[in-house]
C-alpha positions in Angstrom: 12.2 -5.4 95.6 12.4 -9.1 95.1 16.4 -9.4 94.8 16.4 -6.9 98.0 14.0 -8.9 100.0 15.7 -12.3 99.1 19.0 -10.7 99.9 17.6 -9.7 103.5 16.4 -13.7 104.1 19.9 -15.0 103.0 21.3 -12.5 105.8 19.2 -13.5 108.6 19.5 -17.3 107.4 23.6 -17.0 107.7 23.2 -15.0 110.7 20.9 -17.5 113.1 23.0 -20.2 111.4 26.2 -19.0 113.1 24.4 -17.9 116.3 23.0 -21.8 116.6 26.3 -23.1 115.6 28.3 -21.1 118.4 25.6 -21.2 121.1 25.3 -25.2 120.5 29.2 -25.7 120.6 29.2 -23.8 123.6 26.3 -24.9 125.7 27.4 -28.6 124.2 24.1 -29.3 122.6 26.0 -32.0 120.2 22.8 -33.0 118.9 21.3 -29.8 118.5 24.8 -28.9 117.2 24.5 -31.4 114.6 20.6 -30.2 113.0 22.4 -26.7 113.2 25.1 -28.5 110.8 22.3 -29.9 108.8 20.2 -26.5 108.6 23.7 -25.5 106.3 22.5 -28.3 103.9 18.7 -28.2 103.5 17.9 -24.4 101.8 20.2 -26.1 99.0 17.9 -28.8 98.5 15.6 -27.0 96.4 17.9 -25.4 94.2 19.9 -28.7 93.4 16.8 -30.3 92.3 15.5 -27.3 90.3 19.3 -27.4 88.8 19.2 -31.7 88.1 15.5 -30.9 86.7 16.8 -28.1 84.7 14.5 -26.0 85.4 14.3 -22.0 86.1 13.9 -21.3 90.2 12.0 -17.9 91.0 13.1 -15.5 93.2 9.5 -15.9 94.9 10.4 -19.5 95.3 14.0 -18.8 96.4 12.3 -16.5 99.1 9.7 -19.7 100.2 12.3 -22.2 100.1 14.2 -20.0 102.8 11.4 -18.7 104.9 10.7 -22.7 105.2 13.7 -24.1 105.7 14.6 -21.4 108.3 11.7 -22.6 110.7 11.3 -26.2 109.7 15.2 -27.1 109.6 17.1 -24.1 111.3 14.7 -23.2 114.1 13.0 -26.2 114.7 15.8 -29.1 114.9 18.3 -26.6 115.8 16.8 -23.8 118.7 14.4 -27.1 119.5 11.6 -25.3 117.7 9.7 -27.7 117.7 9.0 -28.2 121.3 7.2 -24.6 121.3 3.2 -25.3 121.3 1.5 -24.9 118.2 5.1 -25.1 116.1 4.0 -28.2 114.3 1.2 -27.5 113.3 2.1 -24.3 111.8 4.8 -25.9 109.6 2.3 -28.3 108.4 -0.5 -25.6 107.5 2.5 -24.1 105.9 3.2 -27.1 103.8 0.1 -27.6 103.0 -0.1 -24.1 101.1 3.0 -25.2 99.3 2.3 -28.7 98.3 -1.2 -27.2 96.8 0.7 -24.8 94.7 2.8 -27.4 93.6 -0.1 -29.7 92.7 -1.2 -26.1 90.6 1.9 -25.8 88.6 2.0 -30.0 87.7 -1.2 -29.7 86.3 -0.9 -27.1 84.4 2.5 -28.7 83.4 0.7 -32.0 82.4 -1.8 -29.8 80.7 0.3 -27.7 79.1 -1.6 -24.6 79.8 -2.9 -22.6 82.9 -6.2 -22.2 81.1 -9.2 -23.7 82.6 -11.8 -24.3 79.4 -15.4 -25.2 81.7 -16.8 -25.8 84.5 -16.2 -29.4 84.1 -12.5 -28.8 83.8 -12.3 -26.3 86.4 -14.0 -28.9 89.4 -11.4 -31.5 88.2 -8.6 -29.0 88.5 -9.7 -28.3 92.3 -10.3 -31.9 93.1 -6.9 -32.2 92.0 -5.4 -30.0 93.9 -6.7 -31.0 97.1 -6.4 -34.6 96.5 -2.7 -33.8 96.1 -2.4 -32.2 99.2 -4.3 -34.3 101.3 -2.0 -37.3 99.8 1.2 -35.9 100.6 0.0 -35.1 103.7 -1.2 -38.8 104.6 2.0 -40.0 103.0 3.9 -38.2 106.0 1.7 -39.6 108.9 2.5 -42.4 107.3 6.1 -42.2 107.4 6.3 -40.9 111.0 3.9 -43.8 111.7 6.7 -46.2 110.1 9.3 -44.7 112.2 6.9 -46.1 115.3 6.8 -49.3 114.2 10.2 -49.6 112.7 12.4 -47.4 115.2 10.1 -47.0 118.1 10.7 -43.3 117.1 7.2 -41.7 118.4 7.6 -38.7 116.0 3.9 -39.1 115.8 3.2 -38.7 119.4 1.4 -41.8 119.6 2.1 -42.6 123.0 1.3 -39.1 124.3 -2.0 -37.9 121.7 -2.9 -41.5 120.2 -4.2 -40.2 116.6 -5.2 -36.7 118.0 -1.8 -35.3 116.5 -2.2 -36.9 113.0 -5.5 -35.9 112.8 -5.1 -32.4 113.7 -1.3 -32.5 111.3 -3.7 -33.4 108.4 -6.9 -30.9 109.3 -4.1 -28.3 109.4 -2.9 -29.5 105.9 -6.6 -29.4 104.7 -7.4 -26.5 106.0 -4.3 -24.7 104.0 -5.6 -26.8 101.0 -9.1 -25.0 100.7 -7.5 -21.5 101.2 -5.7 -22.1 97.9 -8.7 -23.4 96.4 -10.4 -20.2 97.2 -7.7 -17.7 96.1 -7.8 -20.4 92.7 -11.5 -20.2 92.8 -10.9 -16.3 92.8 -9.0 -16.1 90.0 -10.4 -18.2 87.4 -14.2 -17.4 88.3 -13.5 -14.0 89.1 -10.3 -12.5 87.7 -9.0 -11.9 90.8 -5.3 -12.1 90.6 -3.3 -13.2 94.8 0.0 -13.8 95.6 -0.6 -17.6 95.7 -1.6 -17.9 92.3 0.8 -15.4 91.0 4.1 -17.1 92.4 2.6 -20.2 90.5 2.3 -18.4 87.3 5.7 -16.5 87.2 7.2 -19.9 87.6 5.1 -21.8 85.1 5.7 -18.6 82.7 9.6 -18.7 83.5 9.6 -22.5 82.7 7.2 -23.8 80.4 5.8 -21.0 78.5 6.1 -21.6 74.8 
């Protein structure tokens, strides 16, 4: 189902790809035409670095990477996306799902084990985890804030929201954050296995299992 599924992505990925780069061409969108150009690039970021880190990509992951990429790069720099209300801030609740399960699989890789011993252990795992995502996430205000100052690039709508889109980027980040603490929560305190946690395990299991 997984092979099938990632199969269908890989389809529709190619597909809008070609649309983008033929409607661009013709309507003479060069810069749009361009992102379109990029969008060929970024869904092989992931796998390169999985590849340099030699490491063992998922077909779950393969199917996230894709999904992402398709709205973030494809849809968003190159059908201007990103001017649709709301857009943003999807992408970065989005992200902030991922970068929490990241943050779940490096500490279990530091640990070397996905078991939680105590309670103890089990708040310092959480804190973790959200103080990972809520870093990243201030790390990228940061950056489009740079871009301000640097490139008088308002990609953080400064001139238009002041620090009402920031805030709201990094609530929507949070907010992601605590439902992956909750489906974590759920599965240590309760047994409760979810997707979230699952796609973190068969990686970790793929990778680093002993």
């Amino acid at each position: 189902m997984k092979k099938f599924l990632l199969k269908v992505c890989v389809f529709i990925y190619i597909t809008t790809l070609i649309i983008g780069l033929y409607v661009n061409y013709v309507n003479g969108n060069s810069n749009d035409f361009f992102m379109t150009l990029v969008a060929i690039v970024t869904p092989l970021i992931i796998p390169a670095l999985f590849y340099l880190l030699k490491l063992k990509i998922t077909d779950e992951i393969m199917i996230i990477n894709l999904v992402f990429v398709y709205f973030a790069s494809l849809i968003g720099s190159g059908f201007n996306g990103y001017e649709l209300p709301f857009f943003d801030k999807v992408l970065h609740f989005s992200s902030g799902i991922l970068i929490s399960m990241l943050a779940i699989i490096i500490y279990w890789v530091i640990k070397k084990d996905r078991a939680i011993n105590d309670e103890k252990e089990h708040r310092i795992f959480m804190l973790f985890v959200l103080n990972t995502n809520l870093a990243i996430a201030m790390l990228w205000e940061l950056y489009e804030y740079m871009m301000l100052v640097l490139f008088n690039n308002d990609c953080i709508n400064h001139y238009s929201t002041g620090v009402h889109d920031s805030m709201t980027d990094m609530i929507c980040a949070l907010t992601a954050g605590l439902i992956v603490l909750y489906a974590v929560n759920r599965y240590y305190k309760h047994k409760k296995d979810n997707c979230l946690v699952n796609v973190c395990k068969n990686f970790y299991d793929k990778n680093f299992s002993e």
